[in-house]
C-alpha positions in Angstrom: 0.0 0.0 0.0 2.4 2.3 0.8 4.5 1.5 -2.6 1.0 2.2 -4.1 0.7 5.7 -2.2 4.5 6.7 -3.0 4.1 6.3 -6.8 0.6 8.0 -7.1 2.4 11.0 -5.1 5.5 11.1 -7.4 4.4 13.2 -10.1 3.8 15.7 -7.0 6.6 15.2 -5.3 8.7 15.6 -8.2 6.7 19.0 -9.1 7.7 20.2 -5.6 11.6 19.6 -6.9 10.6 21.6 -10.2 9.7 24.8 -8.0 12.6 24.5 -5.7 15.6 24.2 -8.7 13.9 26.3 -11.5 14.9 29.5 -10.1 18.3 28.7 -10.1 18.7 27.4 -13.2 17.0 30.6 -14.7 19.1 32.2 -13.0 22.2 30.3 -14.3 20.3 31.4 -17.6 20.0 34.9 -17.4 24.0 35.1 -15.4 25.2 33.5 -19.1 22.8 35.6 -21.7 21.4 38.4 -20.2 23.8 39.5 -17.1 22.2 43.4 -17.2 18.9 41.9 -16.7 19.9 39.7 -13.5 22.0 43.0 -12.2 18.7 44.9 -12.1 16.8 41.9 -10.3 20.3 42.1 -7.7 21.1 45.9 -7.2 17.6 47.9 -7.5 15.6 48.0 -4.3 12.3 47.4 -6.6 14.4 43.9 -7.7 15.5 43.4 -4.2 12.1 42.9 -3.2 10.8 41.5 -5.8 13.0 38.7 -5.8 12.4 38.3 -2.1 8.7 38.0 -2.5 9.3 35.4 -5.1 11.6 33.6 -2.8 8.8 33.7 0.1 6.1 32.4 -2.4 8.2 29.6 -3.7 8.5 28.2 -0.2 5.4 28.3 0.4 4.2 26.3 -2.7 6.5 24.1 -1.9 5.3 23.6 1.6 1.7 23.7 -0.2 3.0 20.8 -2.0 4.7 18.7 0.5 1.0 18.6 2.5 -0.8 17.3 -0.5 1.7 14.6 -1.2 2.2 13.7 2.3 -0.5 10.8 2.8 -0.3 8.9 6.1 -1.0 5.1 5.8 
């Protein structure tokens, strides 16, 4: 059962991984083609914060995700 439980919950599971390591690897993206871009999103206070609030909603989709997948037996 629990087998059962663990691959009906991966496709969530591994949607919760997508959210965490996307960032990053647009970030990788933008440091290697568009570094004026990033710079903004780094130095500017409006960037600051909006990059902050990003930060604070990936966490909680991915604590939003973790309860879904998270089925007791």
């Amino acid at each position: 059962m629990k087998r059962e439980i663990m691959a009906l919950t991966a496709q969530g599971r591994l949607s919760a991984w997508v959210l965490i390591l996307l960032p990053f690897a647009m970030a990788l993206f933008m440091f290697l083609f568009a570094q004026e871009q990033l710079m903004v999103l780094l130095t500017d206070p409006i960037g600051q914060l909006a990059m902050l609030a990003a930060f604070v909603f990936e966490l909680i989709g991915y604590v939003v995700i973790q309860r879904i997948v998270d089925i007791e037996v």
